[in-house]
ZAMARGU-4260 file (C-alpha; in steps of 0.2 Angstrom, whole numbers, plus 5000, padded with zeros to 4 digits):
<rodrens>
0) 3964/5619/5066 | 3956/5636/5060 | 3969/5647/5050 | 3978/5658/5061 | 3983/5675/5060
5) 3998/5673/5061 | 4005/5667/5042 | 4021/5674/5035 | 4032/5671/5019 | 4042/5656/5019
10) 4061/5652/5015 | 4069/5636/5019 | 4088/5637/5026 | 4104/5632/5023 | 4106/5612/5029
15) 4119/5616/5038 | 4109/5629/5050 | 4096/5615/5053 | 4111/5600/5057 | 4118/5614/5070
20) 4101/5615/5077 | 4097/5595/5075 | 4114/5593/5087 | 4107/5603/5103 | 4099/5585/5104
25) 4113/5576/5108 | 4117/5586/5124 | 4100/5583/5129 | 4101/5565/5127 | 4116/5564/5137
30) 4110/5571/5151 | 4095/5559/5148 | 4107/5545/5146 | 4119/5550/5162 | 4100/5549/5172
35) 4094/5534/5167 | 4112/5526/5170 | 4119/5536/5185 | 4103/5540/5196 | 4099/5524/5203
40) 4113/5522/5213 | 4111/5540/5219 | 4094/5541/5224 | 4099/5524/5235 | 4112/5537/5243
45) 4100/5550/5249 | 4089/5537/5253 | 4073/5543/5246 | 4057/5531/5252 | 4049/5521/5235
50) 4034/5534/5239 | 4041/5550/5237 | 4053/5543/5223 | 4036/5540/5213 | 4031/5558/5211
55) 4048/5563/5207 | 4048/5553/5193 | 4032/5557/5186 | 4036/5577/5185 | 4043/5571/5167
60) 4027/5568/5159 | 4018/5584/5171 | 4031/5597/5168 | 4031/5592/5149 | 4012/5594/5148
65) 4012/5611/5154 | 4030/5618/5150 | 4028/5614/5131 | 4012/5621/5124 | 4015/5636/5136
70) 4032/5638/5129 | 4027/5633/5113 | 4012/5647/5114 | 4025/5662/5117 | 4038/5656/5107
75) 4026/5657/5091 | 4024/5677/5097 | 4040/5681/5105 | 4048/5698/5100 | 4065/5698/5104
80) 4078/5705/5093 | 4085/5688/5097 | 4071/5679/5088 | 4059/5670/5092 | 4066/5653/5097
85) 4083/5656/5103 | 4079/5664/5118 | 4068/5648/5125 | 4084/5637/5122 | 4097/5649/5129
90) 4086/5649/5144 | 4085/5630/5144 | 4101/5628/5142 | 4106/5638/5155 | 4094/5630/5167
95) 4098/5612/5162 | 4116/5617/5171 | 4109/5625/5187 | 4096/5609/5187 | 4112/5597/5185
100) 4123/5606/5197 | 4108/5606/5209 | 4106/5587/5207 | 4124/5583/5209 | 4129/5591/5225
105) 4111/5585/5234 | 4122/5576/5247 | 4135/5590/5250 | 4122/5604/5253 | 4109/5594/5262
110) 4127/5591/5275 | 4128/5608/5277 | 4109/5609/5281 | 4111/5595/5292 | 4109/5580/5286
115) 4120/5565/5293 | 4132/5557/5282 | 4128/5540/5291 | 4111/5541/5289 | 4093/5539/5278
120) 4084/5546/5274 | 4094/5564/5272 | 4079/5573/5271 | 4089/5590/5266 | 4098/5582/5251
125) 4082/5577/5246 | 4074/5590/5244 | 4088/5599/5234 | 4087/5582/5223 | 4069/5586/5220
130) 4069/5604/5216 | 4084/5601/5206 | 4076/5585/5197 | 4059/5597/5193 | 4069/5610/5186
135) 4079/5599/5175 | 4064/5590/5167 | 4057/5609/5163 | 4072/5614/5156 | 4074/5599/5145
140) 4055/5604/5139 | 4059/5624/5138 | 4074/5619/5122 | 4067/5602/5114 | 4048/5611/5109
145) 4057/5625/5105 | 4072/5619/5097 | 4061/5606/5088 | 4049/5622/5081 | 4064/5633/5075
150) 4069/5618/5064 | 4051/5616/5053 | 4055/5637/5054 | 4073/5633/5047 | 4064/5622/5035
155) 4051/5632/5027 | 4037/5625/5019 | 4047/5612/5012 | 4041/5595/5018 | 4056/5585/5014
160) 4066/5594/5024 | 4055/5596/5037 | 4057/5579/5038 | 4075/5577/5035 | 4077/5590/5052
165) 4068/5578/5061 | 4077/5565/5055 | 4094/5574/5061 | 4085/5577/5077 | 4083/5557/5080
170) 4102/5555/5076 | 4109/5568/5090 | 4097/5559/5100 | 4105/5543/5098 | 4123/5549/5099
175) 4118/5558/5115 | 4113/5541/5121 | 4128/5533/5114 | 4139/5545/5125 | 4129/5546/5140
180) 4130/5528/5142 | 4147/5526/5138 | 4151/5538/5150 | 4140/5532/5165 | 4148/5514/5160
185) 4166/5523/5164 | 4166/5521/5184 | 4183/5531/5185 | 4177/5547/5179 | 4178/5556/5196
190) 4196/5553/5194 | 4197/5569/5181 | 4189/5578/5196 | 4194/5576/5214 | 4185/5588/5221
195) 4169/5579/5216 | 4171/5565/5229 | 4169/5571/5246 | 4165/5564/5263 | 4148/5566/5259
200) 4146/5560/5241 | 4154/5545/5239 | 4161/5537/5220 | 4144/5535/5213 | 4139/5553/5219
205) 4156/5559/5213 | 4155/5551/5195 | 4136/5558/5194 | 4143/5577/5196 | 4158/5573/5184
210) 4145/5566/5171 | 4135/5581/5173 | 4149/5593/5173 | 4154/5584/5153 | 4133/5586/5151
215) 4135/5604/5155 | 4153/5605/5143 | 4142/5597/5129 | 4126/5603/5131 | 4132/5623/5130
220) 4145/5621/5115 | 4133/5615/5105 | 4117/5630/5110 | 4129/5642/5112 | 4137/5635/5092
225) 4121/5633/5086 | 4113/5651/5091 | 4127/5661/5083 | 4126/5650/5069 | 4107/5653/5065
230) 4103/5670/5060 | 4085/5670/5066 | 4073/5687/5060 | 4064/5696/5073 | 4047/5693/5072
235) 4032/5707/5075 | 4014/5707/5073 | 4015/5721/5058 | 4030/5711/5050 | 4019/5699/5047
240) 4010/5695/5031 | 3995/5684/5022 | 3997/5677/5007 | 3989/5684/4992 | 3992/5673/4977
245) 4004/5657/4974 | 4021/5657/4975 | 4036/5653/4966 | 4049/5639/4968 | 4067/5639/4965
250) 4068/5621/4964 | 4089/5624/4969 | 4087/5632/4983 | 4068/5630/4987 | 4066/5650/4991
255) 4048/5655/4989 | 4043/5673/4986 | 4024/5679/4989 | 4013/5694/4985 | 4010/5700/5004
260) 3998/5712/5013 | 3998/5718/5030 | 3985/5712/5042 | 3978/5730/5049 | 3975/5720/5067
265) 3982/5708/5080 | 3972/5700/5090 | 3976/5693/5105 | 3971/5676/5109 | 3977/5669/5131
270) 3985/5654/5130 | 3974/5641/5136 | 3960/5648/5127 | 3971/5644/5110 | 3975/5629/5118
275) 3959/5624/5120 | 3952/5632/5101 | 3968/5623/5093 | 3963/5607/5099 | 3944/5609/5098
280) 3948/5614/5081 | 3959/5604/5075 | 3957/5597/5058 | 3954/5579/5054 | 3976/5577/5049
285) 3980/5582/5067 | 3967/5573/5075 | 3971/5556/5068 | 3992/5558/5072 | 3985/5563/5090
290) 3977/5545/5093 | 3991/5536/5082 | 4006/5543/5094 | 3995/5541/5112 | 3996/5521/5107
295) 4012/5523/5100 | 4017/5529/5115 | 4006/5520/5128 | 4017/5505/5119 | 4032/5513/5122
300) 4033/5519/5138 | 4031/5501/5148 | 4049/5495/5140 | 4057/5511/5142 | 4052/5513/5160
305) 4059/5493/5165 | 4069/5488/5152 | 4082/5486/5162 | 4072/5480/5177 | 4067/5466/5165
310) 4085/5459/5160 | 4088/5459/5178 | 4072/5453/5186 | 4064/5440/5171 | 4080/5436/5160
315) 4093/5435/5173 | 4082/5429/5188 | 4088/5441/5199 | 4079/5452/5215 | 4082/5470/5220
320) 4070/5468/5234 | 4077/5473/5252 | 4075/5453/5261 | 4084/5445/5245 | 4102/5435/5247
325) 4117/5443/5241 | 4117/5433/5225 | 4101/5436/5219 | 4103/5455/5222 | 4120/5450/5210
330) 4115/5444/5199 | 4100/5456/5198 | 4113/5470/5194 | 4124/5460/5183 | 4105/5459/5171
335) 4104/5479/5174 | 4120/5483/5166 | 4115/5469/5151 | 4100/5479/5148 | 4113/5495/5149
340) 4122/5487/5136 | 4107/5483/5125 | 4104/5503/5126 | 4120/5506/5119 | 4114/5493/5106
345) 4098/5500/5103 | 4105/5518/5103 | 4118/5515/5089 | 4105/5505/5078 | 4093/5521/5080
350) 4107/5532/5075 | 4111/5523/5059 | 4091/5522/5056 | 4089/5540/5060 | 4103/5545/5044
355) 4091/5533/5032 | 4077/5536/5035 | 4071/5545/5021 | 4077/5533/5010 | 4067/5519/5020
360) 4049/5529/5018 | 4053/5531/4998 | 4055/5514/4999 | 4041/5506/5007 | 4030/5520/4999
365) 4028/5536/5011 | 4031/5540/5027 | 4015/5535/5034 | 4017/5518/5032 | 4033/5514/5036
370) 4026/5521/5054 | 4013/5508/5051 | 4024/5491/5048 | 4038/5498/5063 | 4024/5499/5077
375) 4020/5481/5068 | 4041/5477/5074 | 4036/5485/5090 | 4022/5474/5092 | 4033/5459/5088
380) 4047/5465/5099 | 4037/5466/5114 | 4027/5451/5111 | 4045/5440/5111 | 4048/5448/5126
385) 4037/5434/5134 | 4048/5421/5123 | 4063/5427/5131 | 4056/5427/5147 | 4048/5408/5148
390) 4066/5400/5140 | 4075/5410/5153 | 4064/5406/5169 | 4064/5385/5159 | 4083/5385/5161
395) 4083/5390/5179 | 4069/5378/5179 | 4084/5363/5172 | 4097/5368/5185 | 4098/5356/5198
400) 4104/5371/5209 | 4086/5382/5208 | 4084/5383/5227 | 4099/5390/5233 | 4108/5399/5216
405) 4102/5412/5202 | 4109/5405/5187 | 4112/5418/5173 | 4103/5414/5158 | 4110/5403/5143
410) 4123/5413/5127 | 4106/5410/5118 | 4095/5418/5129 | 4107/5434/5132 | 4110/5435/5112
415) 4090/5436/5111 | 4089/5448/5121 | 4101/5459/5117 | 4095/5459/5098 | 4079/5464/5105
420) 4084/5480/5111 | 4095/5483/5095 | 4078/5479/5084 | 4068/5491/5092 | 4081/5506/5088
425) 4073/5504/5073 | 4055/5510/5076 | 4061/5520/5091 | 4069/5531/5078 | 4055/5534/5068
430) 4046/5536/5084 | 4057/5551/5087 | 4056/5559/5071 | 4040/5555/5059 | 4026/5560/5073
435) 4034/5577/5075 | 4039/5580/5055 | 4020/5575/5051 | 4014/5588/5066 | 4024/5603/5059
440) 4018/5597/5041 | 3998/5597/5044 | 4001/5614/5055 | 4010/5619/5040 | 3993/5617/5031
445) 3981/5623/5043 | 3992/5639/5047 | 3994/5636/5064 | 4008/5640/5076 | 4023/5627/5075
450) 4026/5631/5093 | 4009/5626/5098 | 4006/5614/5087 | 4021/5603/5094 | 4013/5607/5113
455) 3998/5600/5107 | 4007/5583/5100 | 4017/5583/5118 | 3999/5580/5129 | 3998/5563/5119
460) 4015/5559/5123 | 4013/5565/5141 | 3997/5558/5145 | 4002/5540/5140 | 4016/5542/5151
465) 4008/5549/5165 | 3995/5536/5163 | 4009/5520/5162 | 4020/5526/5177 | 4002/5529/5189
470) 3994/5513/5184 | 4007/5501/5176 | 4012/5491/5194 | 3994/5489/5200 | 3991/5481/5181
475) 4006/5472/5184 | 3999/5464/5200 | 3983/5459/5194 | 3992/5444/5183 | 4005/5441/5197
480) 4017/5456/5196 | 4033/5455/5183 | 4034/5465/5170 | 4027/5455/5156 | 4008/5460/5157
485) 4013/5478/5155 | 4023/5473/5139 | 4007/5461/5133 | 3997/5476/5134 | 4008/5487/5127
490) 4012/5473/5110 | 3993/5475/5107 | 3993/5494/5109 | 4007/5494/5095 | 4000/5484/5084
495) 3981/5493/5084 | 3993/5510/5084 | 4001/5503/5069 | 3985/5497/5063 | 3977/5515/5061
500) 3992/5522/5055 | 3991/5512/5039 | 3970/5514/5039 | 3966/5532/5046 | 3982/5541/5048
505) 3981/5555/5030 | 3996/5555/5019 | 4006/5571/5020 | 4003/5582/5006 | 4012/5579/4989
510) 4030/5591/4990 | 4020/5604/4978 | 4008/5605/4987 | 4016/5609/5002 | 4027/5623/4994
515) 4008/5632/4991 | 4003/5633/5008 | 4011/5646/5022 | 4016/5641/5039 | 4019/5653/5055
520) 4038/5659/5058 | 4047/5656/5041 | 4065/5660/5042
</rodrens>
């Protein structure tokens, strides 16, 4: 990317600003969590055709590719006496609770439009659903760009603690999915709210809207905390300055002072036309972390879209499917809440990863490579998958009782599993964390805009997942459906990711060198 403009003097803050930051991610992640435990259910309620389910899912990936660069884009020039950051995540915040509260009373307000309680589809309800479900997935994007931005601000043009934020970022995010499972595992929640079950929403509807109301509780203690915490400075074109000489480092406190003159003109770029000069620009650092996180994401996104699919559908042996027998469907959802369990799993081990993960890099020799040997465990992971799957479909094979009973898997086959998913917290947590610490580092060094900068790194997480929730059933189906093709393809896209990370992916710059470079939005 070309220098920008836009190049200030740089201080890092207190930790403890950036840890009331980092935690805004764990309301986020347990709104994440109550989703991916809770909404199953639901949307079988409101009875919403497989179709139209489709493109309500994939408004994740769409929302995130336009929300964040254009968020990020104004954030990195906002003018508020607020800051610059802090308004995007009010405003997120405050639209995560209308989306939740939108979401969860679907079923009541579609009634009141019409729709019958005995009934599906309820055509009203969905709709509600939908609009709510589309504003929720643009909120989520409106305070993670930002909030992720404000902590490389918070950092300065320290890389260590660029990376340390990040690091703190994964952790929230895993005890956000620690909490959000626990309570979607908590089928008695409702009981805290009566008034959430009503004659159209029934105990899976009325859990949903009291999960969402602790999401809501969570969520806006911790913005609202964390944004009277931070003391962010107003930022304005004339305040800005460009450096005119090298700095000095107090090595306690890592404050950098700079010789400064004023630029005498702003100039105003539109956003898509910086979109497109920042990525037709961009320097050969940014280029290389682009291509590493699309396959490190295109690896990703087939496990975290049917994890559970597969401990119900391939481990277990059940069916989901509409002309299946009571057993199978069973057994099915006795393999769902397994691989609910192995998220727990996965989501403590991630935590615990995320607090040592500086430790880890030191030891295996910077943070580039250990990127490189966990998508190698990712890789691995997803190639045992197909292990776990062939001794598990060989003991149904065994039973005498295959024609007319699902048997559940053997302890060994269950234990194999499960440590699966508690394996991969590990490179899910540098998958959370590194990609977005290197991003703020090498726009640290070009001068570019955080904001953007972290907008441009979400289209290669987008587009993966775009391209994995259009295309991975039809793949699926040309090797005889099931979910282990996907994963096959998705080991070898891990392992070429990791691959170039160890190969083509630059080094960050050495801490000193770092410290010399200026960064938009110092705080």
């Amino acid at each position: 990317m070309k220098k920008s403009q836009t190049q200030t003097q740089i201080s890092s803050s207190p930790l403890k600003q950036t840890i009331a930051v980092a935690s805004i991610a764990a309301g986020i992640q347990f709104g994440w969590a109550l989703q991916l435990s809770l909404l199953t259910p639901y949307v079988q309620l409101l009875g919403i055709p497989h179709k139209w389910a489709s493109l309500i899912w994939l408004c994740g990936p769409i929302s995130g590719m336009l929300v964040q660069p254009i968020v990020g884009y104004h954030s990195d020039r906002c003018k508020s006496r607020f800051g610059r950051r802090r308004p995007f995540i009010a405003a997120g915040a405050g639209l995560v609770a209308i989306a939740v509260v939108l979401i969860g009373y679907a079923a009541d307000v579609g009634e009141i439009l019409g729709d019958r309680v005995d009934s599906t589809p309820k055509s009203h309800a969905i709709v509600v659903f939908a609009v709510g479900f589309w504003i929720l997935d643009v909120a989520n994007n409106m305070l993670q760009g930002p909030c992720r931005a404000l902590l490389a601000d918070l950092s300065g043009n320290s890389g260590k603690k660029t990376r340390t934020a990040n690091y703190f970022f994964s952790f929230f995010m895993a005890v956000g999915n620690v909490l959000g499972f626990a309570a979607g595992a908590f089928t008695h929640l409702h009981d805290a709210f009566p008034f959430t079950l009503t004659k159209a929403c029934d105990v899976y509807c009325a859990n949903l809207k009291s999960c969402f109301f602790f999401s809501i509780l969570i969520l806006m203690s911790l913005t609202i905390f964390a944004l009277w915490y931070v003391d962010e400075k107003q930022w304005s074109p004339e305040t800005e300055k460009e450096v005119n000489g090298g700095g000095e480092v107090d090595d306690g406190n890592m404050e950098i002072t700079e010789e400064v003159t004023a630029p005498s003109k702003e100039v105003r770029v539109p956003l898509f036309g910086e979109l497109f000069s920042a990525v037709k620009d961009m320097e050969r650092p940014m280029v290389m972390l682009l291509l590493v996180t699309c396959l490190n994401w295109i690896a990703w996104f087939p496990f975290l879209l049917f994890d559970t699919d597969w401990m119900g559908r391939e481990v277990y042996g059940g069916d989901s499917g509409g002309n299946v027998n009571d057993n199978a469907r069973r057994v099915y959802n006795t393999g769902v809440h397994a691989g609910a369990l192995g998220l727990m799993l996965n989501s403590v081990v991630l935590g615990f990863t995320s607090l040592g993960l500086e430790w880890l890099a030191r030891g295996v020799g910077g943070v580039k490579r250990l990127w490189g040997i966990v998508n190698f465990i990712l890789a691995f992971c997803l190639g045992m998958t197909v292990l776990i799957t062939k001794m598990a479909e060989s003991s149904r094979r065994d039973s005498a009782v295959l024609e007319t009973v699902a048997i559940s898997p053997p302890v060994g086959v269950k234990i194999g599993a499960l440590s699966l998913f508690a394996l991969l917290g590990v490179p899910l947590a540098i998958t959370y964390s590194i990609p977005f610490a290197l991003a703020s580092i090498f726009s640290s060094s070009s001068g570019a805009g955080q904001g953007l900068s972290l907008g441009v790194l979400n289209l290669a997480i987008v587009v993966p997942q775009m391209v994995v929730s259009v295309g991975a059933g039809p793949f699926d189906e040309m090797f005889g459906g099931g979910n282990i093709p996907g994963f096959v393809l998705a080991a070898v896209a891990a392992a070429v990711s990791g691959v170039l990370a160890l190969t083509v992916l630059p080094s960050p710059p050495p801490e000193a060198d770092v410290l010399k470079v200026t960064a938009v939005g110092g705080h």
